[in-house]
C-alpha positions in Angstrom: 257.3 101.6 200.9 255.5 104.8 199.6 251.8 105.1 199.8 249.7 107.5 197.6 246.4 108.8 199.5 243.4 110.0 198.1 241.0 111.6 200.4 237.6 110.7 198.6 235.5 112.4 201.8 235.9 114.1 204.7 238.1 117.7 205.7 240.6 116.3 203.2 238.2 115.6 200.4 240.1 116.0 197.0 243.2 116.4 198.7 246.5 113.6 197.5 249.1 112.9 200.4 252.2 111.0 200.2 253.7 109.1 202.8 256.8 106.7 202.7 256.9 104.6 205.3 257.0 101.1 207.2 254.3 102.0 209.8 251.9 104.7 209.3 249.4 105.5 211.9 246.5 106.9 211.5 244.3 109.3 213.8 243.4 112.9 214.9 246.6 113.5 217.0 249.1 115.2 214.2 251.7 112.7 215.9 250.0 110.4 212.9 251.2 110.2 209.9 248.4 110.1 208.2 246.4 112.8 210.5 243.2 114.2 210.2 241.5 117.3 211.4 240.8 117.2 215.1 237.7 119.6 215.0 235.8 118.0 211.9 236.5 114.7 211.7 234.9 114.0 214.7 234.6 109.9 213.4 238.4 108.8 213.5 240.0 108.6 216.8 242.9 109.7 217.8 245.0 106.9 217.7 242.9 105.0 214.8 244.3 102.1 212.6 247.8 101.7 211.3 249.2 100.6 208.3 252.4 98.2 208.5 254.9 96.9 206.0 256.8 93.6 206.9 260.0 92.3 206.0 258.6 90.1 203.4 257.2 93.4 201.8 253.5 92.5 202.7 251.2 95.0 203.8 248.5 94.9 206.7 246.2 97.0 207.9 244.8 96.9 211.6 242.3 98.9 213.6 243.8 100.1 216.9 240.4 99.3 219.2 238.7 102.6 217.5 235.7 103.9 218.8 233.9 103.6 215.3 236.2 101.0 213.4 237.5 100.8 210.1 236.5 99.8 207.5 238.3 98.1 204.1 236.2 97.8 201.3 232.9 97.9 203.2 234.2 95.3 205.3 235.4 96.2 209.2 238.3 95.1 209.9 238.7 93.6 213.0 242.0 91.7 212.9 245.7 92.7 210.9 244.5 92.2 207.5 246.4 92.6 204.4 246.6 95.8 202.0 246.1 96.0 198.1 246.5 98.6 195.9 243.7 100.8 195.2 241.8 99.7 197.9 239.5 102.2 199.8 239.6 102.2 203.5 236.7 104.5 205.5 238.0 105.7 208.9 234.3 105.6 210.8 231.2 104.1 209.8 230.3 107.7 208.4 233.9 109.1 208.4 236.5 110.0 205.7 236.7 107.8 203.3 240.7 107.6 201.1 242.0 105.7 198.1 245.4 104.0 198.8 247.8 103.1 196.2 250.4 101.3 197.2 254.5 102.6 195.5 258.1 100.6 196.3 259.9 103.5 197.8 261.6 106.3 196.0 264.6 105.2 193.6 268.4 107.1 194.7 269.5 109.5 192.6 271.2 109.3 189.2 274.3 110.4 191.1 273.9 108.8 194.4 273.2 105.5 192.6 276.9 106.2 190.3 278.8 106.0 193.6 277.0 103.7 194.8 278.3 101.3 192.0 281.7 102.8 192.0 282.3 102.2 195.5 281.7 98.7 197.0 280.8 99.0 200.4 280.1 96.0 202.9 276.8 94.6 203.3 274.5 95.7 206.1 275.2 93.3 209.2 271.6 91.0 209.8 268.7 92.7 211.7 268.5 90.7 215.0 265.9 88.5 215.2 262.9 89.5 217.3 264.1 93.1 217.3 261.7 93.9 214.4 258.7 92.0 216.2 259.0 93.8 219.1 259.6 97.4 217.9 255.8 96.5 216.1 254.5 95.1 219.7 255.4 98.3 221.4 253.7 100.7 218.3 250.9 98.5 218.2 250.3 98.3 222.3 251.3 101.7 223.1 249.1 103.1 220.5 246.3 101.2 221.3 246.0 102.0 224.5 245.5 105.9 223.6 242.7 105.3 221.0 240.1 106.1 224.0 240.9 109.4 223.7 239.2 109.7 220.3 236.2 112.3 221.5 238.3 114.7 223.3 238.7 117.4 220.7 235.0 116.5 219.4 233.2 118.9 221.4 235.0 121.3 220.2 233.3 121.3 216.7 230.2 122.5 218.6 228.7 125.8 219.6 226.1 126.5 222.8 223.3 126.4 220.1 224.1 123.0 218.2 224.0 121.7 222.2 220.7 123.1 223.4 219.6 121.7 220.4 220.5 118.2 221.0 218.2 118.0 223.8 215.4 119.4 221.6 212.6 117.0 220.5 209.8 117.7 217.8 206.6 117.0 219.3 203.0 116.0 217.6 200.6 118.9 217.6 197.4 118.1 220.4 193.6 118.7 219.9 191.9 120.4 223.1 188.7 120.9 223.6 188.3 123.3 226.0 188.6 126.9 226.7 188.1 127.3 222.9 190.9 129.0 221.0 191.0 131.4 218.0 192.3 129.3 215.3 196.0 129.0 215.4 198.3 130.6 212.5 199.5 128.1 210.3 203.3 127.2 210.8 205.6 128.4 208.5 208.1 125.9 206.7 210.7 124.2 208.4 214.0 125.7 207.7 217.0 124.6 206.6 219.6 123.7 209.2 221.5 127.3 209.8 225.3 127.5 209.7 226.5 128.1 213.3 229.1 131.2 213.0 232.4 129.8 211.1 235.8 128.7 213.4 238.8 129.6 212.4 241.5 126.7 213.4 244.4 127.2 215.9 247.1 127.1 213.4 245.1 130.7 211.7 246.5 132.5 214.6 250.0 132.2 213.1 252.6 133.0 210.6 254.9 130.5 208.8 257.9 129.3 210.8 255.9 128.8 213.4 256.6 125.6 215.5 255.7 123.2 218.8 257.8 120.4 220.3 256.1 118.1 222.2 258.1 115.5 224.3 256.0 112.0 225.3 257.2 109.2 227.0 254.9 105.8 227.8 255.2 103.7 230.5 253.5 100.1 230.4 253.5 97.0 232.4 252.4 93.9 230.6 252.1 90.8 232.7 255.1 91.8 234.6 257.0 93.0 231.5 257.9 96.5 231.8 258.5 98.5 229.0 259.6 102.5 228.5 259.0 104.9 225.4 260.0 108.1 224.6 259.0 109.9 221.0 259.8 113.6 220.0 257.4 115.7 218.0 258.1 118.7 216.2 255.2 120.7 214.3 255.8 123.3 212.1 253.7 125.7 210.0 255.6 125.4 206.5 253.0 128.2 204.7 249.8 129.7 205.2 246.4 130.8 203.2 242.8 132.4 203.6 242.0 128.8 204.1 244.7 126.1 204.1 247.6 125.7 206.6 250.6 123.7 205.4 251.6 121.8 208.5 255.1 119.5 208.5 255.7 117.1 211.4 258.9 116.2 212.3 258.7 112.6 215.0 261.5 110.7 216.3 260.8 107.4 218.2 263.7 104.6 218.8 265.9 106.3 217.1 264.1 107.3 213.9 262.9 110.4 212.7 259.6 110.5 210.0 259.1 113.6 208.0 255.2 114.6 207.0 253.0 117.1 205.7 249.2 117.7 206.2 246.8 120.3 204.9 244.8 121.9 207.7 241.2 123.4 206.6 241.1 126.5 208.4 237.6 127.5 207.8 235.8 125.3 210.0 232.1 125.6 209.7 229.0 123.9 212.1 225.7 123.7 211.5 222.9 122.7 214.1 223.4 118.8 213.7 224.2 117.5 217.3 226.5 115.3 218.1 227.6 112.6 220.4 229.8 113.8 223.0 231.7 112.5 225.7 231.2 112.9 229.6 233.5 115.8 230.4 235.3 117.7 233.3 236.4 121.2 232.9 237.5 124.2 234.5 240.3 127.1 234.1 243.4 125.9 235.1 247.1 126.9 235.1 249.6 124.5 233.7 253.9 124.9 233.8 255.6 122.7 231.6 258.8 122.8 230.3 258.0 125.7 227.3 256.5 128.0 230.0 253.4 128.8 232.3 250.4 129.2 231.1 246.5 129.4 231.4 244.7 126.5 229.9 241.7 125.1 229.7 241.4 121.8 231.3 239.3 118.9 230.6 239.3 115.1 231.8 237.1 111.7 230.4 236.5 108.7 231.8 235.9 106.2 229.5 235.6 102.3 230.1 235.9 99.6 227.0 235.8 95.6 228.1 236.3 96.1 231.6 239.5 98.3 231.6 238.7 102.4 232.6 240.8 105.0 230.6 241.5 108.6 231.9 242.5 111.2 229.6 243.5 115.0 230.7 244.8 117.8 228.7 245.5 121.3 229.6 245.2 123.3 226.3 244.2 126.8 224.7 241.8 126.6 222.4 243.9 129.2 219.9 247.0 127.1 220.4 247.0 124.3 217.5 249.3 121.7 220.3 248.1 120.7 223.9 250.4 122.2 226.7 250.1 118.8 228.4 248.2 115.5 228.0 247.9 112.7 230.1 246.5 109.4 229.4 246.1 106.2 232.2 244.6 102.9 232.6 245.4 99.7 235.0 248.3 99.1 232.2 249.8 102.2 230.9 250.4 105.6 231.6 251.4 108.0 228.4 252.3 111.4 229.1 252.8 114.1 226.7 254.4 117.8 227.6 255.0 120.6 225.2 259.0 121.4 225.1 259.3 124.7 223.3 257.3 127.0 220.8 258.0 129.7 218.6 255.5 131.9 217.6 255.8 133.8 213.8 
């Protein structure tokens, strides 16, 4: 199934994106398919919703336990729920808001489709039963466990200023009456909020060709079942502008491989509206993985949803666009995520 995206708000306003496939996730990690920027749109989480296409060709849309929900035509969704054409899903209660049109896949070539006719071949054996179902559980389990990650990267869409302002209140002007005072000077205007200094995004510190392979494998026990992952993630900087990187991800889980693109602002500009942030942990710390050795910046959140406490820690540089490493727990899973190799352009 092919799926035509319009980004009607958000870092990809006006922007089109194409995805063919069964399962599309959605979320701020670029592991998604359908990903969106991790500094600006602070709303979606990183593991969000997905979007899944069953054997009888129906489509569904879930919410993976987001932080902020989703939302399908002004309506949260709060159960699998199926998918029309041209309707408009919004990522957030403020987030980005897309369009989704809704495409049987991609027709073979004139000449593929010629030998295909001219050449009889046997007929696919039978998928075996319950395969499908559980290839969906695991996606659907393993990904929901990570969406408490979702405010990680969110600080980082702040400066020093936009925090001291948080904690800033407007008070009401008080009459004294004694000592008298010389009359005070009237106030001038309130301002307009001023743009904090622009960011430049990680991937503006490289040159196309550039790439990251991160390796992650999840571990879960449900009710005694155990169950093992492993999914490969290769991201590479296709081409490069003032202020668009062209980013194409490259994921193989279970023995498939999906191929996407995303558009990456690179101008990344703040003003002095605060926002939420999550309790955090961090310090300078060193990191070895299997690309290297290197000195990262290291941050860790405790969050707790319905009883069940969720750790998250990454080691990262805030020029690189990937995390060295990234660690996620809780009482029933344990994902962890380690860059392989990189190749700077």
């Amino acid at each position: 199934m092919r799926f035509r995206i319009q980004h009607l708000t958000g870092s990809k306003a006006g922007q089109e994106q194409v995805v063919e496939a069964r399962v599309v996730r959605v979320g701020r990690d670029p592991a998604n398919e359908l990903a969106f920027d991790p500094y600006t749109d602070v709303q979606v989480s990183t593991f969000h919703a997905q979007i899944m296409v069953l054997d009888n060709g129906q489509v569904l849309l879930s919410d993976l336990k987001s932080r902020n929900g989703t939302f399908l035509n002004g309506q949260r969704v709060t159960s699998a729920v199926p998918l029309s054409t041209g309707s408009e899903v919004v990522f957030g209660e403020d987030g980005p808001k897309v369009k989704i049109a809704i495409e049987p896949a991609a027709a073979p070539a004139p000449a593929e489709a010629a030998g295909a006719a001219a050449t009889p071949v046997a007929a696919a054996p039978a998928p075996k039963k319950g395969k499908g179902c559980l290839i969906a559980f695991v996606l659907f389990a393993v990904l929901g466990m990570c969406v408490f990650l979702g405010g990680i990267a969110a600080w980082l869409a702040l400066s020093p200023a936009q925090m001291a302002e948080s904690d800033t209140a407007p008070t009401e002007p008080v009459e004294v009456s004694s000592p008298p005072e010389e009359p005070a000077e009237e106030a001038p205007p309130p301002e307009e909020p001023a743009v904090v200094a622009e960011k430049k995004h990680p991937w503006a510190n490289y040159g196309p060709g550039t790439s990251f392979t991160t390796q992650s494998t999840t571990e879960m026990d449900v009710g005694g079942n155990k169950m093992k992952t492993e999914a490969t993630t290769q991201y590479t900087l296709v081409s490069i502008t003032d202020d668009v990187a062209k980013v194409k991800l490259d994921t193989t889980a279970m023995g498939n491989t999906t191929t996407s693109e995303m558009e990456v602002p690179l101008r990344l500009e703040t003003t002095g509206e605060a926002q939420e942030q999550p309790e955090m942990e961090e310090r300078s710390e060193s990191v070895e993985v299997p690309a290297g050795t290197f000195d990262a910046t290291y941050r860790k959140t405790t969050s707790e949803q319905g009883g069940q406490e969720t750790v998250s820690e990454t080691w990262m540089d805030d020029d690189v666009p990937v995390p060295f490493k990234m660690v996620i727990k809780n009482p029933t899973m344990t994902s962890t995520t380690v860059m392989t190799a990189m190749e700077k352009k």
